[in-house]
VOZARO-499329 format. One record per residue (C-alpha): residue in one letter; chain; x, y, z. Coordinates in Angstrom, 2 decimals, always signed. Each point is the difference from the previous one (the first is absolute). Example, Ala and Ser with C-alpha at 12.3 -4.5 7.8 and 13.67 -1.06 7.14 Angstrom:
REM VOZARO-499329
  aa  ch     east    north       up
   A   A   +12.30    -4.50    +7.80
   S   A    +1.37    +3.44    -0.66
//
This chain:
REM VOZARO-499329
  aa  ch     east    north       up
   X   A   +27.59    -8.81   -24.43
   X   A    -3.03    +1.25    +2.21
   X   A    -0.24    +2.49    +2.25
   X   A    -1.12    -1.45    +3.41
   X   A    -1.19    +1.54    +3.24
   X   A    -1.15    -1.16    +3.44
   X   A    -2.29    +2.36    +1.44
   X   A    -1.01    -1.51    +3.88
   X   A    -0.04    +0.21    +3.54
   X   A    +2.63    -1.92    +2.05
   X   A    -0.78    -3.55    -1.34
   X   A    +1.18    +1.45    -3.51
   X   A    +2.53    +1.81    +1.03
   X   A    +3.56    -0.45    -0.25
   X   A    +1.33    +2.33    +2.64
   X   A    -1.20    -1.96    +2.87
   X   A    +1.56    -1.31    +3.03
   X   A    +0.77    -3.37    -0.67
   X   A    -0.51    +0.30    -3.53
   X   A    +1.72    +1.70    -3.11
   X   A    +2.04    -2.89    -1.87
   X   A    -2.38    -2.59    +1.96
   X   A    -3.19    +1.69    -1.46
   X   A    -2.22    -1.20    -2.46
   X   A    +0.28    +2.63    -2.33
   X   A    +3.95    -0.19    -0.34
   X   A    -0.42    -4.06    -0.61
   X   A    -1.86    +1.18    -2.71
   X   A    +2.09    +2.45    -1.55
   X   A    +2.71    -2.79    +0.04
   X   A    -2.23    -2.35    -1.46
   X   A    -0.57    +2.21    -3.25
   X   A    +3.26    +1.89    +0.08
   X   A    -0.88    +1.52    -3.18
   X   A    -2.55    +2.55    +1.38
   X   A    +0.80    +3.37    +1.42
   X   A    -1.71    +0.14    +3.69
   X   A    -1.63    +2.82    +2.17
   X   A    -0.54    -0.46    +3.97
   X   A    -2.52    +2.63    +0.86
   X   A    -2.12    -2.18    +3.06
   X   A    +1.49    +1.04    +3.46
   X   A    -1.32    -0.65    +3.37
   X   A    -3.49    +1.13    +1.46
   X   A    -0.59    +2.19    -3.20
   X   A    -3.66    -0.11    -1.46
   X   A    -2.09    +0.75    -2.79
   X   A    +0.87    +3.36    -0.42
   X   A    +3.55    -0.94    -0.37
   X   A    -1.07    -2.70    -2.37
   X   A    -1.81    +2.52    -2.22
   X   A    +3.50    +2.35    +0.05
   X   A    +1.97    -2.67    -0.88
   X   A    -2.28    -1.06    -3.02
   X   A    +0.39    +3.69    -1.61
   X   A    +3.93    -0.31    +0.38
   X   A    -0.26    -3.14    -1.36
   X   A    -1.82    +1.17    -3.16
   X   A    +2.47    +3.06    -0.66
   X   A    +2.99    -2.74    +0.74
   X   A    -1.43    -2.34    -3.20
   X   A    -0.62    -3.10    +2.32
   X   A    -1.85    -2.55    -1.82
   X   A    -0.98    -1.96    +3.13
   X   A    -1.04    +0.62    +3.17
   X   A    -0.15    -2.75    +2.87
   X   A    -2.64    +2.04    +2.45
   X   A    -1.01    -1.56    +3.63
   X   A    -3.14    +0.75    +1.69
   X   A    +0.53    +1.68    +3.52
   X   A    -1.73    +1.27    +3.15
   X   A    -2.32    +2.82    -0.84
   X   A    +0.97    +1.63    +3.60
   X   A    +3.22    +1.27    -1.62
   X   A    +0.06    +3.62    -1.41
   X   A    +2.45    +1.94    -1.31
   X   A    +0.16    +3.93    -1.14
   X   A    +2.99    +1.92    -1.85
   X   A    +1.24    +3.07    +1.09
   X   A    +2.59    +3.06    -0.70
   X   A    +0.09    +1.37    -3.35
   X   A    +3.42    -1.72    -1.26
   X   A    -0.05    -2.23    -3.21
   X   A    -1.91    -3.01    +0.53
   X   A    +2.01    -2.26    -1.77
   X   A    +0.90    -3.33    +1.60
   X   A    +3.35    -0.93    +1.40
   X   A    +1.94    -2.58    -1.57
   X   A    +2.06    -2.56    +1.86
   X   A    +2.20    -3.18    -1.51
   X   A    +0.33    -3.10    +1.70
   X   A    +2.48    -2.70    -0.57
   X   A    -1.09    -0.69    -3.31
   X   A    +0.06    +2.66    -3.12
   X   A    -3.41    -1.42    -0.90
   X   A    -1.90    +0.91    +3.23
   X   A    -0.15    +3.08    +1.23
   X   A    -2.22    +1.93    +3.13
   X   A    -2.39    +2.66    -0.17
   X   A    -1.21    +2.59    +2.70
   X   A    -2.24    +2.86    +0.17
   X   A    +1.95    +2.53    +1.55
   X   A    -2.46    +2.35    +2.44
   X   A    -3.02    -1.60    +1.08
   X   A    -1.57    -0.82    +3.19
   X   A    -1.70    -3.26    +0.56
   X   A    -1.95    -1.15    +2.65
   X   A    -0.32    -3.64    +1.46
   X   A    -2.28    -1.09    +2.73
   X   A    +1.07    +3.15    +2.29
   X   A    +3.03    +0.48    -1.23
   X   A    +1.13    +3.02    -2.22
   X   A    +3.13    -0.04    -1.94
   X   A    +1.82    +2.48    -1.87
   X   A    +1.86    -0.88    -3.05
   X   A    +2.75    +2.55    -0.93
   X   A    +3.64    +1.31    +1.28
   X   A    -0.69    +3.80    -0.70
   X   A    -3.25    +0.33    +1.80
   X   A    +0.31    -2.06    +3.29
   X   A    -3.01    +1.85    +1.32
   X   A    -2.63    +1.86    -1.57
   X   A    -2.12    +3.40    +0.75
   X   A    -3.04    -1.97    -0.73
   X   A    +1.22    -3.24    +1.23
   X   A    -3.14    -0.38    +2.61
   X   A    -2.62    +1.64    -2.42
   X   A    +1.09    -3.23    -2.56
   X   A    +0.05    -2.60    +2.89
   X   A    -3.45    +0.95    +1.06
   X   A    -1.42    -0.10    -3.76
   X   A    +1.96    -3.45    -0.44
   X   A    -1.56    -1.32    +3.19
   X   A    -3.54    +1.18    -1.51
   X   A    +0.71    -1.51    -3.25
   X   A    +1.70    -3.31    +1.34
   X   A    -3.41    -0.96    +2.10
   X   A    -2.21    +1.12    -3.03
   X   A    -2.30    -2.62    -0.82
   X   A    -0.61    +1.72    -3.48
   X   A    +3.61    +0.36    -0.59
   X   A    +0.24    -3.93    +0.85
   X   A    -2.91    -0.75    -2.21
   X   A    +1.95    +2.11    -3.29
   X   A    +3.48    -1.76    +0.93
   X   A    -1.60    -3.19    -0.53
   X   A    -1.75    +0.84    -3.62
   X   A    +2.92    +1.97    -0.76
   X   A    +2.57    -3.58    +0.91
   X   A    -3.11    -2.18    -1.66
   X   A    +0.22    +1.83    -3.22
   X   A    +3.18    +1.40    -0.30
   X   A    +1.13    -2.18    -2.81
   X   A    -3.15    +1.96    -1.80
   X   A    +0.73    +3.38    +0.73
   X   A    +4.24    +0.09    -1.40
   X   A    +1.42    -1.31    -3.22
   X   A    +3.12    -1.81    +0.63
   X   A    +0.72    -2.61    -2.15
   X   A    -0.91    -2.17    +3.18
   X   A    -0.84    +0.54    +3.81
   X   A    +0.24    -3.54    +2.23
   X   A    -2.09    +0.62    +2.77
   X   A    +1.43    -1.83    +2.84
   X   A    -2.06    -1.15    +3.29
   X   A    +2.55    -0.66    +2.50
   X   A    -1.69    +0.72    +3.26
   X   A    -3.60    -1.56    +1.37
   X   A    -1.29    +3.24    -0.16
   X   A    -3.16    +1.89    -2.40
   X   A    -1.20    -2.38    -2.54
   X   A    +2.78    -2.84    +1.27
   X   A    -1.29    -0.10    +3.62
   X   A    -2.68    -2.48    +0.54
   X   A    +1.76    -2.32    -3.03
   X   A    +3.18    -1.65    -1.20
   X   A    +0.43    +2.48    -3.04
   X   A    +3.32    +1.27    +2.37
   X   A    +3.50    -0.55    -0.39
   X   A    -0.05    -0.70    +4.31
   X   A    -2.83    -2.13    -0.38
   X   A    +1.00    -2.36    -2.26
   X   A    +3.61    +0.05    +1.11
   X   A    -2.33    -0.94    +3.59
   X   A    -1.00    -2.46    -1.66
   X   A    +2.73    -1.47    -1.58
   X   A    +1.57    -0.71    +3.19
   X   A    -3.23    -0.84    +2.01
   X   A    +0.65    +3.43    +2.35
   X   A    -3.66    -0.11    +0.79
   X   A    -0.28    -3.81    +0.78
   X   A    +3.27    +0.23    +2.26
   X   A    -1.22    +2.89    +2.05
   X   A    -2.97    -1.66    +0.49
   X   A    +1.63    -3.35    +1.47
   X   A    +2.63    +1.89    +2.00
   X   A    -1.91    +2.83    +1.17
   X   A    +2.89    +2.38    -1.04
   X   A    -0.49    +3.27    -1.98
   X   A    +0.48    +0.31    -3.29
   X   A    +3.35    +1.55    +0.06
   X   A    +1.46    -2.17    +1.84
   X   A    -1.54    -2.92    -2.24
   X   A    +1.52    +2.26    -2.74
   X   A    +3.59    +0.24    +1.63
   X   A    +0.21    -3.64    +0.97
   X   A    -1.01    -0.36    -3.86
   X   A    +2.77    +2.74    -0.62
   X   A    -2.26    +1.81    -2.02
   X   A    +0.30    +3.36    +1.39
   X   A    +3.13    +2.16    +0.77
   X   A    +0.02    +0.30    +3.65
   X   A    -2.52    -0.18    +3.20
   X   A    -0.25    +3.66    +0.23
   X   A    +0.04    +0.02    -3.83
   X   A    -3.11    -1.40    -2.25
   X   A    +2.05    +0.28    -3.51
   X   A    +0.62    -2.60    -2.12
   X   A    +3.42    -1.97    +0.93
   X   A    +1.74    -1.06    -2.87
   X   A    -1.51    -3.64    -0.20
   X   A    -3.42    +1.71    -0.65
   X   A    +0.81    +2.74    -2.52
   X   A    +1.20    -3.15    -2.19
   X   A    -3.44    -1.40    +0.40
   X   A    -1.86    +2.87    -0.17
   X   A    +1.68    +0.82    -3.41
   X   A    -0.12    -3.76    -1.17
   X   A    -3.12    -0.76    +0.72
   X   A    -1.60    +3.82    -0.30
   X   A    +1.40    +2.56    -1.99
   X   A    +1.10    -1.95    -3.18
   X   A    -3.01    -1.23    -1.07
   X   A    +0.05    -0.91    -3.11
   X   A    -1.37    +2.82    -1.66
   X   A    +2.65    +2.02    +1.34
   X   A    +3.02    -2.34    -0.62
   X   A    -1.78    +0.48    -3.66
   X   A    +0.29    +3.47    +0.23
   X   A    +3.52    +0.24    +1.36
   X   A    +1.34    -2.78    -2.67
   X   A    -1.27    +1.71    -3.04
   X   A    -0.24    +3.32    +0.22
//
């Protein structure tokens, strides 16, 4: 049995709108029942999140980590002096359980959030939202989340870290190296919008690719593909077979 953890923003994530037994990750864990699963990716989270989750993850055993490149805009800082040890949450299945950081503060485009029941505001909850805003328009910051995402497999020695591009963003934005992009492509988004003159959402909803009109998340129809055609590659249906 492995020891497997998703570590992501919202297109990992299992506690999504729209999402949770229609999500990738869970077809997965159904797919190779014989693993024990972690779901540490939640919504708008960044790298600073990622790199929490990844030290958890080593002190939990995991053997592999599924990690997804996100926007280097999001920030995150802890805070309070209370054990830092992640929450644990079960889901419908004994194999698959949720993880959360308990008191941090994470910022996304303008929006601060605070992420704990005993501290729903914060002395220095203004000082932290102006440092976040500093650090989340940091070009130098930017620049060290992408190394740090580019060699992260490098730097930690789990038995094995996927990195997943799901989003046409960094290295996966002028190319078809993207989950979206080829899942675009597979149902000839671009070429449609082109000939209709409609946008690509609502190319992707007549498709029924994405969740909702107000919602860009993968409907049910395309976290099949996307895991089909993108996450098991073979090397990783190897590594989930026989190890």
């Amino acid at each position: 049995m492995l020891k497997i953890a998703f570590i992501g923003c919202s297109y990992s994530a299992y506690r999504q709108d729209g999402q949770y037994e229609n999500h990738w990750s869970w077809k997965l864990a159904q797919q190779f029942p014989q693993h024990q699963y972690y779901s540490y990716a939640l919504g708008g989270r960044g790298m600073d999140h990622h790199q929490w989750c990844l030290l958890d993850a080593k002190q939990r055993g995991i053997d592999v980590v599924f990690i997804n490149r996100t926007y280097n805009h999001r920030v995150a800082q802890l805070f309070s002096d209370e054990d830092p040890t992640f929450n644990i949450e079960p889901s419908k299945a004994p194999n698959y359980v949720c993880l959360t950081q308990p008191n941090h503060m994470w910022l996304s485009r303008s929006d601060l959030h605070i992420e704990s029941l005993e501290h729903p505001s914060h002395p220095y909850k203004k000082f932290i939202e102006l440092s976040l805003q500093d650090k989340s328009i940091s070009e130098q910051n930017q620049q060290y989340n992408d190394q740090w995402f580019d060699s992260v497999d490098q730097l930690y020695n789990f038995k094995h870290i996927i990195k997943l591009e799901l989003l046409p963003i960094g290295v996966a934005k002028d190319n078809e190296n993207s989950a979206q992009h080829k899942l675009n492509k597979a149902y000839n988004i671009q070429r449609r919008k082109f000939l209709t003159g409609k946008s690509l959402n609502e190319c992707l909803i007549e498709k029924g690719l994405v969740h909702s009109p107000t919602d860009d998340h993968w409907s049910p129809k395309a976290n099949n593909w996307v895991l089909e055609n993108f996450i098991l590659s073979k090397e990783t249906i190897d590594i989930l077979n026989n190890s």
